[in-house]
C-alpha positions in Angstrom: 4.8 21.7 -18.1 6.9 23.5 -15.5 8.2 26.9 -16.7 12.1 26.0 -16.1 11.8 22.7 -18.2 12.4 23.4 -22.1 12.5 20.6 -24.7 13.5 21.3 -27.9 10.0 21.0 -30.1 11.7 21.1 -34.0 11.6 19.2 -36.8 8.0 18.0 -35.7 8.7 16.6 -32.1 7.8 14.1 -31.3 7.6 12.9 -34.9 9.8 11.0 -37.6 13.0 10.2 -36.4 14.5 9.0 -39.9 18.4 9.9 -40.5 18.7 10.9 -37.1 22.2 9.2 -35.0 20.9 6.7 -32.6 21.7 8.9 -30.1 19.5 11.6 -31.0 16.9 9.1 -31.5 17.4 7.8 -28.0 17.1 11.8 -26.7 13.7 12.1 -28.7 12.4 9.1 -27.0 13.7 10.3 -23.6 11.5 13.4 -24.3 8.1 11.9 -25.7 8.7 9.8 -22.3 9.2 13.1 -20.1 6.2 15.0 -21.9 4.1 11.6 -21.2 5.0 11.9 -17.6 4.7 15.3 -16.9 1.1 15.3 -18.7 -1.0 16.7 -15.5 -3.2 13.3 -15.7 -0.3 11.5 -15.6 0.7 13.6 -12.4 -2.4 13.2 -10.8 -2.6 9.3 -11.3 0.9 8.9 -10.1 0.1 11.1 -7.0 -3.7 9.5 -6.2 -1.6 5.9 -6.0 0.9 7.3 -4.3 -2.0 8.4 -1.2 -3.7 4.8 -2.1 -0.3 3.0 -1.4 0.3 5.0 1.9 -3.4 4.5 3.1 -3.1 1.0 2.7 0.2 0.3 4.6 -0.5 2.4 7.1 -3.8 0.2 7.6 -1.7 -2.9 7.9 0.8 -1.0 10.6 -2.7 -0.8 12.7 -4.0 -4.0 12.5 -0.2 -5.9 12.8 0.6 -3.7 15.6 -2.0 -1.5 17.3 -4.7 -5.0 16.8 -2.1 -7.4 18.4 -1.7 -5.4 21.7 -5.2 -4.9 21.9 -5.4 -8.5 22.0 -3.2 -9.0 25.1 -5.9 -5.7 27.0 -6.2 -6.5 30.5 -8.5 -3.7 31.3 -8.3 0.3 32.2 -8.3 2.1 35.3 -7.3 6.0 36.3 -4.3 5.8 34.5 -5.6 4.5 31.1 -5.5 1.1 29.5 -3.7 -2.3 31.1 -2.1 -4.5 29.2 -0.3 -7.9 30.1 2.7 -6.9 29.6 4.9 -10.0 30.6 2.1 -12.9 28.2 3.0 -9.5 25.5 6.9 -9.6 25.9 7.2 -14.2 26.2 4.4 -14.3 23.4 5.4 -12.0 20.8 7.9 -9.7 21.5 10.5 -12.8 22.1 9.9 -14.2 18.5 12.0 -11.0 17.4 16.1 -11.8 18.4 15.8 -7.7 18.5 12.4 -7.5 20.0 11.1 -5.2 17.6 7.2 -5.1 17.4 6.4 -5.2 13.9 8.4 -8.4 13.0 7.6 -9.7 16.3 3.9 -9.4 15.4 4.3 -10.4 11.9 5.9 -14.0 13.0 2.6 -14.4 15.7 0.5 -13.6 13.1 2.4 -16.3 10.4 2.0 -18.9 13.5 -1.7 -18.4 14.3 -2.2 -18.7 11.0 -3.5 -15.8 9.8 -1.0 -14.9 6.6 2.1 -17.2 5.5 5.7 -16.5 6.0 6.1 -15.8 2.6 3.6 -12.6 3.2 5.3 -11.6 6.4 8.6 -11.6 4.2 6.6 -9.4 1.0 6.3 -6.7 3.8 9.4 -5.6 3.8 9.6 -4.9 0.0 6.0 -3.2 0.5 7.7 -0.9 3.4 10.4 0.0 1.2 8.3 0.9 -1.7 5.9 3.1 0.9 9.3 4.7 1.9 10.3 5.3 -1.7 6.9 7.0 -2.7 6.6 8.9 0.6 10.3 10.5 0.8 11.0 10.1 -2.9 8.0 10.9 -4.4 9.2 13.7 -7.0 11.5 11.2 -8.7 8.1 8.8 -9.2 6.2 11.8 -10.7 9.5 13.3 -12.9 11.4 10.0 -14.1 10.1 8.2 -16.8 12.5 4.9 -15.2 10.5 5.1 -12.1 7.0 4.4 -11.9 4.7 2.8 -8.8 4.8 -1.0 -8.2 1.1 -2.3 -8.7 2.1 -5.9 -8.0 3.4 -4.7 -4.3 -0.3 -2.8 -3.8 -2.1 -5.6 -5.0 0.0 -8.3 -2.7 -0.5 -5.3 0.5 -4.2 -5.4 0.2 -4.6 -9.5 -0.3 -2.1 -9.3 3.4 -4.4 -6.3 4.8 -7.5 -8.4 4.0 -5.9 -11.9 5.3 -4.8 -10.3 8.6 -8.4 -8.3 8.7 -10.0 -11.5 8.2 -8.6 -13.1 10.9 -9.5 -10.6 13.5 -13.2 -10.9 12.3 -13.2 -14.6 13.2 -11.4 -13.8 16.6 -14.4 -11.5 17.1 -16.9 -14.3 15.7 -14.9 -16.9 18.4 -15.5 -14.9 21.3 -18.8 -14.5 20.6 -18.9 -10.6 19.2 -21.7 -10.9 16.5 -23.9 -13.6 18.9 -26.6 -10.8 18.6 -26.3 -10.7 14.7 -27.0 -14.4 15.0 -24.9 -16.8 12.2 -22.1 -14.4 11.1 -19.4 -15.2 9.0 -15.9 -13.4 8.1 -17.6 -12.5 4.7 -20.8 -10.7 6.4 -18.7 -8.6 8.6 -16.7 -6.5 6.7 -14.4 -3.9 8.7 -15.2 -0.1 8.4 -11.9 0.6 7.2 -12.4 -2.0 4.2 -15.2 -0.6 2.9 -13.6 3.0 2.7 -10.8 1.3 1.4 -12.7 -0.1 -1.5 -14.0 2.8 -1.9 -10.5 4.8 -2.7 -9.7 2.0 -4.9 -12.7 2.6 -6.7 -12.4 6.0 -7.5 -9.0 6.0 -8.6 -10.0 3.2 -10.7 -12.6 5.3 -11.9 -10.9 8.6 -12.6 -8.5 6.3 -15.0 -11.4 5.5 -17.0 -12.5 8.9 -16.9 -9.2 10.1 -18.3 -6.9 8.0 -20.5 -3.5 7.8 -19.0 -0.9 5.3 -18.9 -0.4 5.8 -15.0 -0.6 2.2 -12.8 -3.8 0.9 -13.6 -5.8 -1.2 -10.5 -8.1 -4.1 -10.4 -10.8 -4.2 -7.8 
């Protein structure tokens, strides 16, 4: 507990709250909530989702933005890497009335298939939560009202792996894995996947380890 918080530990706090005013009872619950949260497990989950949630979106950023202009790569020469710039701006950057990348690329991916406008649409809310538990983090860790969405980590990952997928079968299309022989989407499994798993599983696994009530995972 920091040293500048003091809650008031008489009369057996957090125990029976008979013949108290409901306001005092709701204070005693406020408190059992604020020792709850400040329990350094508790901290430690709520900080070890917070690095899992930023991990994972900033995986989608790379393979919405940074694998869709690889796709349009013309070559390299001297002055580093070409791209067609014109197919680039009439196929994807013109889908945006603003001709911002990221929604740009989010509405090519929607038409080739690869997630569904209702995804492209969940991103936002998944941006604004990353925002929230990068610049606001403190309140997440301090305020028993505030705690990490799991339902917007699970929907990022199902988009990360849809999008993923779908740049494994481009590879498969153009031939990539011929040497491998008959490979599918589900035999070639990104890098970045694996070590993503692998996060998931050991925060999973550190929750076991240590009963808390912090955002609990499936994997």
């Amino acid at each position: 507990m920091p040293a500048e918080i003091h809650l008031d530990r008489s009369a057996g706090w957090p125990g029976r709250l008979d013949g108290v005013t409901d306001a005092a009872r709701d204070s005693e619950q406020l408190k059992a909530l604020l020792m709850a949260k400040l329990q350094p497990d508790r901290i430690r989950a709520t900080l070890s989702f917070a690095g899992l949630y930023q991990i994972t979106h900033e995986m989608i950023k790379d393979v919405v933005l940074t694998s869709i202009r690889q796709f349009y790569l013309k070559g390299f020469d001297e002055t580093g890497f070409r791209y067609d710039e014109e197919r680039y701006a009439e196929q994807v950057l013109k889908r945006d009335p603003k001709r911002r990348p990221f929604p740009a690329s989010l509405l090519w991916l929607v038409d080739s298939g690869a997630i569904s406008l209702a995804q492209a649409d969940r991103l936002d809310q998944i941006y604004a939560h990353r925002h929230e538990l990068t610049h606001e983090l403190l309140k997440y860790v301090v305020d028993p009202d505030f705690e990490p969405d799991v339902n917007l980590f699970v929907d990022a990952i199902e988009i990360l792996t849809a999008i993923q997928r779908f740049w494994t079968q481009v590879e498969i299309d153009v031939g990539s894995f011929e040497h491998l022989g008959n490979v599918t989407v589900d035999d070639a499994v990104p890098a970045s996947l694996v070590v993503l798993q692998l996060c998931i599983d050991a925060y999973a696994a550190g929750l076991k380890a240590t009963p808390t009530t912090a955002p609990e995972v499936s994997t």
